[in-house]
C-alpha positions in Angstrom: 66.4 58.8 100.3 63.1 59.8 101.5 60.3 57.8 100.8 57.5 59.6 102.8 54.3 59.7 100.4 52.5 63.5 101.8 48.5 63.6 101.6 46.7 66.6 101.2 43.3 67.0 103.5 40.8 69.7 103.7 38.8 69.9 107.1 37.1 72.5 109.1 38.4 73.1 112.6 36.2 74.5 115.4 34.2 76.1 112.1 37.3 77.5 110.0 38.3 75.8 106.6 41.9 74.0 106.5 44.0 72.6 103.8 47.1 70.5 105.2 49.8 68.5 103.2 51.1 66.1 106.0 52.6 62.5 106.5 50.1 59.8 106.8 51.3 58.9 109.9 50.7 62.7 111.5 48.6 61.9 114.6 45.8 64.6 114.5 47.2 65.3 117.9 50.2 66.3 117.1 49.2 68.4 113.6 46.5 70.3 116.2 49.0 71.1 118.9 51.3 72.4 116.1 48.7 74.8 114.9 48.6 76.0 118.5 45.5 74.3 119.7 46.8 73.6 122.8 44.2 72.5 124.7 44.6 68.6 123.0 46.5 67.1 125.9 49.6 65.2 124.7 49.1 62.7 127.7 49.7 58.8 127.0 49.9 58.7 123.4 48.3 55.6 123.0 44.5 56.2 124.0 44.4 55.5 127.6 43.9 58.9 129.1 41.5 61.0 126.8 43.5 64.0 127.5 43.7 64.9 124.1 39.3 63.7 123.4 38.2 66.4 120.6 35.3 65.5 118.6 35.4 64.6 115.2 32.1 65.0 113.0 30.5 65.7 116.9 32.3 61.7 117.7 34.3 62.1 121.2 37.8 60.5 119.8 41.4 60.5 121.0 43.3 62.5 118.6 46.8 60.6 119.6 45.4 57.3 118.0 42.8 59.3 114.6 45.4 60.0 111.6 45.3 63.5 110.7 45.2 61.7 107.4 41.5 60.8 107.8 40.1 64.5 108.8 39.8 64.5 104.7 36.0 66.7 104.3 35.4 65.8 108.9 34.1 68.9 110.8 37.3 68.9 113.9 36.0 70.6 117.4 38.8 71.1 120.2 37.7 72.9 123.8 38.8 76.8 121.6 36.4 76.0 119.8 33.4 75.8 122.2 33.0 79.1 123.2 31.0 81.4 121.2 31.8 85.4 121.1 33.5 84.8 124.5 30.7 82.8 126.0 31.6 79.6 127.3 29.4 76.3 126.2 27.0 75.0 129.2 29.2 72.4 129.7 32.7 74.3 130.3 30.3 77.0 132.9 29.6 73.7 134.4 32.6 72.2 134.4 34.1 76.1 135.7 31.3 76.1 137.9 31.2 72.6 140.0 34.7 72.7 140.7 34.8 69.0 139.8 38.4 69.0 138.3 41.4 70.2 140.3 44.9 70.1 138.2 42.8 71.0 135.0 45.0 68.8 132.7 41.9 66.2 132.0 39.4 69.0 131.6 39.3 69.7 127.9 39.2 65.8 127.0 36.1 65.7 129.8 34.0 68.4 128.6 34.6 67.0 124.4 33.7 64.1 125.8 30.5 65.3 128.0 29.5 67.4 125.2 29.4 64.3 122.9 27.9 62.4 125.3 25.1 65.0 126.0 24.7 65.1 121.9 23.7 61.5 121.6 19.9 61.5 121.5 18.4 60.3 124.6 14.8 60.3 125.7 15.3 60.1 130.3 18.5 61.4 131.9 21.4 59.4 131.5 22.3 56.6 134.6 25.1 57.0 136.7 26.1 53.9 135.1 26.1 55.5 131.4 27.5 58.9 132.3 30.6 56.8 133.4 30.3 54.5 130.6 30.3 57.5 128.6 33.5 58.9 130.0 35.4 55.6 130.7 38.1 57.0 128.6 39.0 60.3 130.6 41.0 59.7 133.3 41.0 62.0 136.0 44.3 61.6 138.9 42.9 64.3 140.4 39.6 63.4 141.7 37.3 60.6 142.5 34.6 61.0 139.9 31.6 61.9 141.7 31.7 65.7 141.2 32.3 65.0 137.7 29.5 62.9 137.2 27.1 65.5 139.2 28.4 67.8 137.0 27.3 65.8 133.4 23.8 65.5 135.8 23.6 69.4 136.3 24.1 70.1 132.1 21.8 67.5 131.4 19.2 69.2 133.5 19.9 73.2 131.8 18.6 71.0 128.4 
């Protein structure tokens, strides 16, 4: 016998209204990926990575370990849903641009989490010390950081 209680949740993904009956258990991962956003990474699965970072109510989180069950009335933003009529965001051009990521498997959980991180209000430029503070959950096996720091420097200077 099945025991499985389903929830209902309304949210808005990348700017378009959804209604979902799902187990409470659904990691918003997974119910994203299945709704073919496919640029949330399914990397670690327990928060280590950031591969799949989208930003919840403009909050950089990692959708393996945020319940689809708590989206309930939350605004969801995945990397589709940054460009705008075919435009990419500043911070994919830069992130296209600097050629700071190789493989491209960590990019859409860095630039979520760079565009949270440039969201947060701030008064001088961000450190070296907080732009990596800032994306100390994004691993990159690719690179060595720099370029991907210079790039979070070059988009804070287009503001």
């Amino acid at each position: 016998m099945n025991h499985t209680t389903w929830v209902t949740v309304e949210c808005a993904i990348n700017g378009s209204p959804y209604q979902f009956t799902l187990s409470p258990a659904t990691p918003l991962s997974e119910l994203l990926r299945s709704h073919g956003l496919l640029s949330v990474k399914q990397g670690c699965c327990v928060g280590e990575c950031g591969a799949c970072t989208v930003l919840v109510d403009g909050v950089a989180v990692d959708s393996c370990l945020y319940l689809a069950a708590w989206i309930d009335g939350k605004q969801i933003r995945t990397l589709e849903g940054e460009a705008v009529g075919g435009k990419l965001s500043r911070v994919q051009e830069a992130f296209t641009q600097s050629g700071a990521v190789q493989c491209g498997f960590c990019t859409p959980g860095l630039v979520m989490a760079t565009t949270a991180l440039l969201a947060k209000p701030h008064v001088k430029p961000f450190t070296v010390q907080e732009i990596r503070r800032g994306l100390a959950g994004n691993l990159c096996r690719c690179t060595g950081y720099q370029m991907i720091v210079e790039t979070v420097q070059a988009c804070e200077e287009e503001q």
